[in-house]
C-alpha positions, 0 to 999 in steps of 0.5 A: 887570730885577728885581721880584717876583710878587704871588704865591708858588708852594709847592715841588713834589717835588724840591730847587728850589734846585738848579739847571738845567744851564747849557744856554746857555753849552754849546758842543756843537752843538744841532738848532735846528729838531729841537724834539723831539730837543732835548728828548731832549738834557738830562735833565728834571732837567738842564732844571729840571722839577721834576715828570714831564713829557712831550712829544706831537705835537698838533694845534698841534705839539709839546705838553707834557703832566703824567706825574703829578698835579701839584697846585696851587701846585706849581712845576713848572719852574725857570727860571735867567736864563743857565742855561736862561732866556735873557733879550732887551732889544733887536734886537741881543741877539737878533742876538748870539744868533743870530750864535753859530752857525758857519753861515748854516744855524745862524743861520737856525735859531736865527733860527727858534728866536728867533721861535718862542720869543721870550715876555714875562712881566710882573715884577708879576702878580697870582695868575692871572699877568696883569700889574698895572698900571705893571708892568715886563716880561722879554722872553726864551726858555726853552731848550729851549722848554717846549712850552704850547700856548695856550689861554684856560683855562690850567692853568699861570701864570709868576711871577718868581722871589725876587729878579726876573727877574735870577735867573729864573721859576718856572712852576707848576700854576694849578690841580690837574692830573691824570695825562696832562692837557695843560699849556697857557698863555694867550698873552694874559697875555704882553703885547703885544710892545714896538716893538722887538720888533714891528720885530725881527719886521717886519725878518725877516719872521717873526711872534711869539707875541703877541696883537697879532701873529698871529690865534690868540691872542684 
């Protein structure tokens, strides 16, 4: 897929045209399910952050929150499709992924990571980050997960990067956000999850983070 946002994010601190490791062609072993020691595995740099971030239990789990005052516009993390930024287009490359693993245990676990993760983001969007019409779609994961809790009040948007979604996603500050201030998404400007993925998820028993798919984003 390929395309890009209505929009155009400015450069925050840091060179943004380096880019995140290459996390997903590593071959050491990742905790799948530890969600916040995987954070602790790469560096912020090494991940793509652009701006210092940390991360807190909440009451939704694990949250991601500005360890510096971030102001609007600012890209705050870099995604790299094959890099950090995984991309699905179908059931079997998300079984593919998950058959990487050397165990049933690993499968299980990246099954779980899969489902949890598992977001679409509209190749065309207007600055609020909802799609416009007719738009095309990227189903795929960040790895490690960037943390946004929901909320219908984000403070964050996705745009796509120059070049499409070939190259990546940019996530940048919606609005100026403060020192300590929690970084959330709105869930519902992902989209409603396609047939495939809604059959993915009927399949395995599992339920994903799209509106049309639990009772917490609305």
């Amino acid at each position: 897929s390929s395309g890009t946002s209505s929009s155009q994010a400015v450069v925050g601190h840091g060179d943004v045209e380096e880019e995140p490791l290459k996390i997903f062609s590593q071959d050491d072993r990742i905790a799948w399910d530890d969600r916040a020691s995987m954070q602790d595995k790469w560096s912020n740099k090494e991940k793509g952050w652009k701006m210092n971030v940390e991360w807190k239990h909440t009451e939704y789990g694990i949250g991601l929150f500005a360890k510096e005052d971030i102001p609007k516009d600012t890209i705050i993390r870099v995604g790299r499709t094959g890099h950090n930024l995984k991309q699905f287009r179908s059931q079997d490359e998300i079984l593919a992924f998950c058959e990487e693993g050397d165990s049933d245990e690993e499968y299980q676990a990246r099954l779980r990571y899969a489902k949890d993760y598992i977001w679409g983001q509209p190749i065309s969007t207007d600055k609020y980050g909802f799609a416009v019409e007719a738009s095309q779609w990227f189903y795929g994961m960040w790895l490690p997960g960037n943390g946004l809790n929901h909320s219908p009040i984000p403070n964050t948007v996705y745009h796509v990067r120059p070049g499409g979604t070939d190259v990546g996603i940019y996530l940048v500050a919606l609005i100026d956000i403060q020192n300590g201030d929690e970084l959330v998404d709105d869930y519902r400007r992902h989209g409603s999850a396609p047939e495939w993925l809604k059959q993915f998820a009927n399949r395995f028993n599992v339920t994903l983070n799209f509106a049309d798919c639990n009772e917490f984003v609305g």
